[in-house]
C-alpha positions as a printed Julia matrix, in Angstrom:
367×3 Matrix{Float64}:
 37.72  -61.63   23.06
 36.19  -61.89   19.55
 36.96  -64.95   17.51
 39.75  -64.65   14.97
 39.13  -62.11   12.36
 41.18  -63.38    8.53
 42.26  -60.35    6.97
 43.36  -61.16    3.29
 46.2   -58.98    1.5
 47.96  -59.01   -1.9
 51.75  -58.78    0.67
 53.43  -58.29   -2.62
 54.01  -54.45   -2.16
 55.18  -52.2     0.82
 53.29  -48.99    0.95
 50.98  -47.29    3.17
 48.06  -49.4     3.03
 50.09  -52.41    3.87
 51.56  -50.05    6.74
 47.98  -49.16    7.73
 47.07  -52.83    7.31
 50.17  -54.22    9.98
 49.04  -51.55   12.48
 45.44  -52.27   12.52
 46.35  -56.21   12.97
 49.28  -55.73   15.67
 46.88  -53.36   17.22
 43.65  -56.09   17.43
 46.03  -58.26   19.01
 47.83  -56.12   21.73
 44.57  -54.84   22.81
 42.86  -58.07   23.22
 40.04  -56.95   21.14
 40.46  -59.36   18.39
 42.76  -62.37   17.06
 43.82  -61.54   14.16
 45.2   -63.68   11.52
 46.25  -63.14    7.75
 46.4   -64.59    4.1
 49.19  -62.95    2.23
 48.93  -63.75   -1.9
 52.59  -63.3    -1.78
 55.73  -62.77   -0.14
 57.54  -59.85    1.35
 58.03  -57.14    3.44
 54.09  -57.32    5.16
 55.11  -61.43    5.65
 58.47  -60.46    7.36
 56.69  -57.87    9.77
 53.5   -59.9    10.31
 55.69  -62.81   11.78
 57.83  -60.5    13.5
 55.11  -59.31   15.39
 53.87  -62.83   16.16
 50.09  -62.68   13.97
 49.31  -65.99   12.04
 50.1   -65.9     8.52
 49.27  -68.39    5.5
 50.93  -66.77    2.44
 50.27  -68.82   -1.05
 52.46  -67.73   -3.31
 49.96  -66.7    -6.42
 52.46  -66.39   -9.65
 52.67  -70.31   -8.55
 48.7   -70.88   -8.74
 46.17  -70.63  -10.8
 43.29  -68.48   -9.94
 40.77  -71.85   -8.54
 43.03  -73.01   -6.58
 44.22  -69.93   -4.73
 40.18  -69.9    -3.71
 40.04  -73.25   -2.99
 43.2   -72.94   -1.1
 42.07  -69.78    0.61
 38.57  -71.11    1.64
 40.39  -74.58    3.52
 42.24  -71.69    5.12
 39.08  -70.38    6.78
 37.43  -73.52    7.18
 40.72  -73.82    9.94
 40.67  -70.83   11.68
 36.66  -70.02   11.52
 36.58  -66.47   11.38
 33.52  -64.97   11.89
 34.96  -61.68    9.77
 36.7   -61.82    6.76
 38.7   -58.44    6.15
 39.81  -57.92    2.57
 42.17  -55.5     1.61
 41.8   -54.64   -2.11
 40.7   -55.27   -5.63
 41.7   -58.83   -6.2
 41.77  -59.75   -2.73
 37.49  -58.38   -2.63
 36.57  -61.59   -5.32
 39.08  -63.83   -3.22
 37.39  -63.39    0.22
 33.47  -63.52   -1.08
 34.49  -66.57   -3.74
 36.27  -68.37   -0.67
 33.47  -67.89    1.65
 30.58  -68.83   -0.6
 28.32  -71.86    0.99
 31.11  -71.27    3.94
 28.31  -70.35    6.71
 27.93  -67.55    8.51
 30.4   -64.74    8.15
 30.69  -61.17    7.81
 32.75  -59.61    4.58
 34.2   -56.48    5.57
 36.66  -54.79    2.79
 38.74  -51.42    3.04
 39.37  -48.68    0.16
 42.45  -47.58    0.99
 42.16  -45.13   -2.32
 40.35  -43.55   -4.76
 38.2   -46.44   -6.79
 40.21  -45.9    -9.69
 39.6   -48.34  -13.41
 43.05  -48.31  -14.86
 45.74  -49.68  -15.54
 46.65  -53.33  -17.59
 43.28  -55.86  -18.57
 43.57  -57.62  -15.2
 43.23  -54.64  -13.33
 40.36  -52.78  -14.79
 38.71  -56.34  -15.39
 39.22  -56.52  -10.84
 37.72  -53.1   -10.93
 34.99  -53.55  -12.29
 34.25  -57.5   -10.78
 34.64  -55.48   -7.62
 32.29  -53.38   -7.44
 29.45  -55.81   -8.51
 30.65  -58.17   -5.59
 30.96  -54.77   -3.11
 27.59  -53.64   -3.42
 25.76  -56.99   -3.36
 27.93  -59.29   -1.36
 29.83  -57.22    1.35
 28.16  -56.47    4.69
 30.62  -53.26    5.48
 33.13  -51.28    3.55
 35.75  -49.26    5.8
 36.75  -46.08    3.98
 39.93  -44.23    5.18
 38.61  -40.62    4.71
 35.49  -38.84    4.23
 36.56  -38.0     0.5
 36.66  -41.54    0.06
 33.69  -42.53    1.94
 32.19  -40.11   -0.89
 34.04  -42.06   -3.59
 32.51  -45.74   -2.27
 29.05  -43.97   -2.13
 28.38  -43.57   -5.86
 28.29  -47.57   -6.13
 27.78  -49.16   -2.32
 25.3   -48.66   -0.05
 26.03  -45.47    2.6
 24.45  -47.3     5.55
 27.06  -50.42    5.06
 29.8   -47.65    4.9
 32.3   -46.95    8.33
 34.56  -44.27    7.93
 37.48  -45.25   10.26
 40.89  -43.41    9.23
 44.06  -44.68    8.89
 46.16  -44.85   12.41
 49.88  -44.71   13.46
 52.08  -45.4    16.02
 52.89  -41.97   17.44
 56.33  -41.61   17.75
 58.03  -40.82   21.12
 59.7   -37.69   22.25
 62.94  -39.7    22.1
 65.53  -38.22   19.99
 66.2   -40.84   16.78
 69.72  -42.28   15.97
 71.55  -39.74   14.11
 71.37  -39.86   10.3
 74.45  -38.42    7.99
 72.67  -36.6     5.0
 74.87  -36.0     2.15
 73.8   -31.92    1.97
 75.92  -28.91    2.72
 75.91  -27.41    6.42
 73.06  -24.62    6.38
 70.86  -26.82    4.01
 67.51  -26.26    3.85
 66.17  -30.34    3.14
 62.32  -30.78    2.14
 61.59  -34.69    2.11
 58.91  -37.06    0.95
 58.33  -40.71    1.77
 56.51  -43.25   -0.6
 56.68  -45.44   -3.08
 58.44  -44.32   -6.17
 55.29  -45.27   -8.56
 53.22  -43.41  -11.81
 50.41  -42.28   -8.68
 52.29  -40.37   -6.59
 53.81  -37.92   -8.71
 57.42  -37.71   -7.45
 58.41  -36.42  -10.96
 56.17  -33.34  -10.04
 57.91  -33.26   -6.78
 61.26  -33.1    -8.25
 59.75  -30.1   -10.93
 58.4   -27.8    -8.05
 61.72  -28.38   -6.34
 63.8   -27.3    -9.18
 61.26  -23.98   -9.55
 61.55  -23.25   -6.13
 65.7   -23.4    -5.58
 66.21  -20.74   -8.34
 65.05  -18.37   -5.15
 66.1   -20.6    -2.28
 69.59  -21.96   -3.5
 70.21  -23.88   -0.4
 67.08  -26.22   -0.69
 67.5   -29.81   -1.11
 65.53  -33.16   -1.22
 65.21  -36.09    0.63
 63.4   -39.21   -0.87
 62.97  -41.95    1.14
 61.35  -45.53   -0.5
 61.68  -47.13   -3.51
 60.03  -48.42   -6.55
 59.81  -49.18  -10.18
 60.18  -45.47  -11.55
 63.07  -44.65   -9.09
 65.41  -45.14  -12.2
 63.7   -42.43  -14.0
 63.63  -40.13  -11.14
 67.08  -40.35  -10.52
 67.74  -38.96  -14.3
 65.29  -36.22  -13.4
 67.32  -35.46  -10.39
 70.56  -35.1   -11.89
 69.49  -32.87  -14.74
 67.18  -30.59  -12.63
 68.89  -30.77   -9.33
 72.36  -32.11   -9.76
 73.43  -32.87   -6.62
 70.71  -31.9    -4.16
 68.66  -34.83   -4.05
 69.89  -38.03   -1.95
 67.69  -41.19   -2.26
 67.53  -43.4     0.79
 66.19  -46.4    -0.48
 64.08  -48.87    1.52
 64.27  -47.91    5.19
 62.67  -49.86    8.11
 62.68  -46.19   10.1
 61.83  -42.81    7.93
 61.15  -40.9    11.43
 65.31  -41.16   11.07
 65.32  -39.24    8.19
 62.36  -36.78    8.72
 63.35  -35.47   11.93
 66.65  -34.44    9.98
 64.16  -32.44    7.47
 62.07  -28.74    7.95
 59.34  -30.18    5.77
 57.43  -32.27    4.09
 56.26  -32.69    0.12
 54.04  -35.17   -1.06
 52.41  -34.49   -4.71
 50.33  -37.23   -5.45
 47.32  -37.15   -8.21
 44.74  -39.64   -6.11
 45.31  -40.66   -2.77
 43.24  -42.43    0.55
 44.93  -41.4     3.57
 48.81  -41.55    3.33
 50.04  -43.22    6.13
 53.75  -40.8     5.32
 51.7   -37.99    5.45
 50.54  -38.76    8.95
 54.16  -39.7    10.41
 55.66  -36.43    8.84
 53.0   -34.21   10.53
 53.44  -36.31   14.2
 56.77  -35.27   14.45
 56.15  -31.81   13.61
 56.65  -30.95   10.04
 55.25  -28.77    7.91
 53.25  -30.12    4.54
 53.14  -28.73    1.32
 50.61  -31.24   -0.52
 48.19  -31.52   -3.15
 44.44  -31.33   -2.65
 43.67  -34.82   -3.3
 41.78  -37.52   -1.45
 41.59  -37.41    2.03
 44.98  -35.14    2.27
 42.45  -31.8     2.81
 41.17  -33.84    6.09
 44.92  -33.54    7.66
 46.44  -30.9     5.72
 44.19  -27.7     6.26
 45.03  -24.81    4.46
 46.98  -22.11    6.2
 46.58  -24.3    10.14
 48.4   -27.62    9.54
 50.12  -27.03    6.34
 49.43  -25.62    2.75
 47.59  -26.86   -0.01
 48.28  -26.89   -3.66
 46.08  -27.99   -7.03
 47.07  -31.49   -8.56
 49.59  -30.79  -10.82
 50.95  -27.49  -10.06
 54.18  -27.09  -10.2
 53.87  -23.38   -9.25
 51.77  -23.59   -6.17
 53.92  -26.53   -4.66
 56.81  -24.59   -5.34
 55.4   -21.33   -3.42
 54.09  -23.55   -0.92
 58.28  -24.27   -0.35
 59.19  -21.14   -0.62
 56.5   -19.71    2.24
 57.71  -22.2     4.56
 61.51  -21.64    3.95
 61.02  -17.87    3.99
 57.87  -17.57    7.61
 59.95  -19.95    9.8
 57.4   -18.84   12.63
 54.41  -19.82   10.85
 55.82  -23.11    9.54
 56.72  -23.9    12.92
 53.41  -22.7    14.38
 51.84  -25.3    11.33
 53.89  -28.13   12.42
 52.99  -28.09   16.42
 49.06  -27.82   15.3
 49.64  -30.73   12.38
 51.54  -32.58   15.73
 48.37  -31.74   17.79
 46.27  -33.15   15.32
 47.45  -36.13   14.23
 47.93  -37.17   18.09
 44.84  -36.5    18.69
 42.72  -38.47   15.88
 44.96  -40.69   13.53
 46.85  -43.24   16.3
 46.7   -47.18   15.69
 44.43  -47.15   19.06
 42.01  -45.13   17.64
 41.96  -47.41   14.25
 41.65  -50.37   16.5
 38.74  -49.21   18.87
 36.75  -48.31   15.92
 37.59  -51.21   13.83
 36.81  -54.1    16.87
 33.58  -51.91   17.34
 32.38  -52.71   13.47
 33.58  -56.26   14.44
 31.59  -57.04   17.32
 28.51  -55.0    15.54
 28.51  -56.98   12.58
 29.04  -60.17   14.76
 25.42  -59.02   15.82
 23.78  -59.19   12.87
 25.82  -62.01   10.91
């Protein structure tokens, strides 16, 4: 078995790269292929889950540090376990791993782009950016992209041989009929969901638009939106002016598949996106997509054979995506078993895993 392998995360958030990130690490350590341990910068759901499933975890608490001494605190970390590979997940977390291992002997720097390298946002953010990429491309012996779109993306500012495209994996669900789940629709409803969380990115606002445009011809249609996040206030006044009474929020739920398998298809509308880890457990149990082209969504969602595609932005196109669905059962349902196929086929954790302990062991090799 390789030696431990420190993967460093923010922990703050729960989305799909912190999904992704809990299924690669339970994964390494299942399979023997790896023992994997983690630095959280902060508390929450990741933390709770990490411990659950028995991985190692330091988490430091950063709003309570100052930026030193979370490095200093993050290198004694290391200097414990003795990693050969340090895994970082994102902006911040880049410049923690290469400051912390500085002088710290030999040790491979492996970081993932989970999305679209993207400069905006507050100060701090687009000051990360930007500090990022200069450490990336000089300091960081392999960079894991989560689709070929974004392998692209990393391309314009790393090096392509240091650059392993290795997708995002999930658990596949099993055949196993779910708990039942009491939706709050009319008998004969015709429920479209979308899983996420509720932030500026992924567009839900859009989601809610198409919907609205596509029940003036398909009165029966109504939404499911499972998550949370800061704009779910706002979406919930969108909701009652455009589709008063057809749109249930769940709220945080430790099992969508509960939800989705009570749904005919699934919406996401993002405007950038990696590899949604949603996206992947809506087509393995079957359902239809309508998405935008963004990111690494045309890799899954292939026009016409796994789902149907529609521009950023367009409320029109989503909303005929909907209506095609609603209106060919037979060739939704023919999209669904072939997104099923696929996903099953190339996107599980044990794929993730294989091809993530292989970059371990071959940069083990060299560093």
């Amino acid at each position: 078995m390789m030696r431990t392998v420190v993967h460093i995360l923010s922990g703050d958030l729960w989305g799909g790269a912190e999904a992704a990130a809990l299924g690669l690490l339970t994964g390494l350590a299942s399979s023997g292929l790896a023992e994997p341990a983690a630095v959280l910068l902060n508390h929450g759901v990741l933390e709770e889950r990490l411990r659950k499933a028995g991985i190692p975890v330091d988490v430091l608490s950063e709003r309570e540090r100052t930026f030193p001494s979370l490095v200093r605190t993050v290198r004694a970390i290391l200097a414990k376990n003795g990693p050969r590979v340090v895994h970082s997940h994102g902006y911040k977390e880049d410049i923690v791993a290469f400051l912390a291992t500085v002088g710290g002997g030999r040790r491979a720097l492996v970081r993932t782009q989970h999305g679209s390298p993207y400069p905006a946002g507050p100060w701090t953010y687009r000051s990360a950016y930007f500090i990022d990429r200069r450490v990336a491309r000089t300091f960081f012996h392999a960079h894991v992209a989560v689709s070929a779109a974004i392998a692209s993306d990393l391309a314009r500012f790393v090096p392509e041989e240091r650059i392993r495209i290795i997708p995002n994996g999930i658990a596949l669900p099993g055949e196993e009929a779910s708990p039942p789940v009491e939706l709050p629709f009319p008998p004969g409803s015709w429920v479209v969901a979308s899983a996420g969380r509720f932030a500026r990115e992924k567009r839900y606002d859009l989601l809610l638009r198409a919907a609205a445009h596509a029940s003036s011809r398909l009165p029966e249609l109504c939404v499911l939106l499972i998550g949370d996040g800061p704009d779910r206030g706002e979406l919930e006044r969108i909701a009652s002016e455009l589709l008063p009474g057809k749109v249930h929020f769940t709220g945080f739920v430790e099992d969508p598949s509960r939800f989705l398998r009570k749904s005919m298809a699934y919406l996401l509308t993002s405007e950038r996106e990696g590899l949604p880890v949603g996206l992947l457990e809506a087509m393995a149990l079957g359902l239809p997509v309508v998405a935008t082209s963004v990111g690494g969504v045309p890799e899954v969602v292939r026009h016409g054979e796994t789902g149907i595609l529609a521009r950023p932005g367009s409320v029109e196109e989503l909303a005929e995506g909907i209506l095609r669905l609603a209106r060919e059962s037979g060739e939704a349902d023919s999209m669904g078993r072939r997104a099923k196929e696929l996903v099953r086929k190339e996107y599980s954790i044990e794929k993730m895993v294989r091809e993530t302990a292989a970059l371990y062991r071959d940069l083990e090799g060299k560093h």
